[in-house]
GUTORVEX-855677 format. One line per field, with one value per residue (C-alpha): residue number from 0; x, y, z. Coordinates in Angstrom, 2 decimals. Example, Ala and Ser with C-alpha at 12.3 -4.5 7.8 and 13.67 -1.06 7.14 Angstrom:
# residues 2
drendren	[0:1]
px	[12.30:13.67]
py	[-4.50:-1.06]
pz	[7.80:7.14]
//
This chain:
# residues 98
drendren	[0:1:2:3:4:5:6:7:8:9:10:11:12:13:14:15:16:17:18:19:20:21:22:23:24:25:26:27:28:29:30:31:32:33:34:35:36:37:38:39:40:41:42:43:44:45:46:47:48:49:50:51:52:53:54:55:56:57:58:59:60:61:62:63:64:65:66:67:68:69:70:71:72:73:74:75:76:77:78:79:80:81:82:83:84:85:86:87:88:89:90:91:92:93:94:95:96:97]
px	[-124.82:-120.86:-120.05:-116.24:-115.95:-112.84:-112.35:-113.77:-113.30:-111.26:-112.89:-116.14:-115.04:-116.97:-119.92:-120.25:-119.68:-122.63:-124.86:-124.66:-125.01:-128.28:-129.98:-127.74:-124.74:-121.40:-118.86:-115.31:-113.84:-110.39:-109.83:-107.51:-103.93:-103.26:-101.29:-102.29:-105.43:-106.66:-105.34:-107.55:-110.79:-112.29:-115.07:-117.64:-120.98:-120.37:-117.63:-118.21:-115.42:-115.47:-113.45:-112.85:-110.53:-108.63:-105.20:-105.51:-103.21:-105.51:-108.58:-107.05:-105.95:-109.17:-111.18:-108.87:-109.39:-113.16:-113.34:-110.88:-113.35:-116.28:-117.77:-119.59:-118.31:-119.95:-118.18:-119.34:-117.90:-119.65:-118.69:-121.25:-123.56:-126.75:-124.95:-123.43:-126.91:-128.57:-125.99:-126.64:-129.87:-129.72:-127.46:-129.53:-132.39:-130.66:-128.62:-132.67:-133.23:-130.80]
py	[110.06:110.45:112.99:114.39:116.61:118.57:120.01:119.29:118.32:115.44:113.87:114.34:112.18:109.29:111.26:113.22:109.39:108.17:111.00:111.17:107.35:107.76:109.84:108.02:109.40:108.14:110.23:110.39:113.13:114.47:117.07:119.12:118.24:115.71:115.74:115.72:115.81:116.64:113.59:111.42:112.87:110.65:111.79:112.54:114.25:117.31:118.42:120.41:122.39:123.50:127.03:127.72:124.57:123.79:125.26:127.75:125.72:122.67:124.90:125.87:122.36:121.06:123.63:123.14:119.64:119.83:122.32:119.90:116.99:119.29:118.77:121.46:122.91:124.38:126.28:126.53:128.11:126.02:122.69:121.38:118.10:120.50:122.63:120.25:117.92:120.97:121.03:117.13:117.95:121.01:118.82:115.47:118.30:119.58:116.24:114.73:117.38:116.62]
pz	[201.31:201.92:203.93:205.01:207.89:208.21:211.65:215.20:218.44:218.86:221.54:219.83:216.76:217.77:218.63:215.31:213.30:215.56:214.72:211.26:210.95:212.71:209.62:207.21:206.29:205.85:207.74:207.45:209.99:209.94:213.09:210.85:212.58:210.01:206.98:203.35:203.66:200.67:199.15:201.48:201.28:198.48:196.17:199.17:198.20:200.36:202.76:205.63:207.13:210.67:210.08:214.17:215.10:211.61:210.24:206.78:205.50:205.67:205.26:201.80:201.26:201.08:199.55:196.34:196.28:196.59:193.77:191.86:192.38:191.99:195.18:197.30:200.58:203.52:205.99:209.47:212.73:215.47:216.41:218.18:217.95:217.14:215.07:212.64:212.75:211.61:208.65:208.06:207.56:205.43:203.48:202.89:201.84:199.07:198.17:197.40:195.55:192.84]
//
């Protein structure tokens, strides 16, 4: 499962790669100070968007391209490691259930 996370820490990158790889998924994080991108999130299976640290203007950005691409979006406020592993998991439920 392909995952892009869109917001953070950015000293937790690293940290939220390495957890996700542990129950399988394939994460691709952008903290939300970068540029375009929208253009660079692929065709993930789900994106998650951490609302608290990331611009509107990127928060907007990448909403539009999900619904483009028809992928589904979660929003979330926290940013922490237990947080977003409960979101993994809530994800890889409903991805098996497809």
């Amino acid at each position: 499962m392909s995952i892009v996370l869109i917001g953070g820490i950015e000293n937790q990158k690293s940290n939220y790669i390495k957890n996700a790889q542990k129950i399988g998924i394939n994460l691709k994080v952008f903290t939300g100070h970068e540029r375009n991108v929208g253009s660079r999130i692929g065709k993930p299976d789900a994106v998650i968007i951490l609302t608290k640290v990331i611009s509107h203007v990127a928060k907007q950005e990448v909403s539009q391209k999900a619904k483009t691409i028809g992928v589904g979006v979660v929003y979330q406020k926290l940013t922490g490691l237990n947080h977003l592993q409960a979101c993994f998991q809530s994800l890889i439920k409903d991805y098996k259930k497809r």
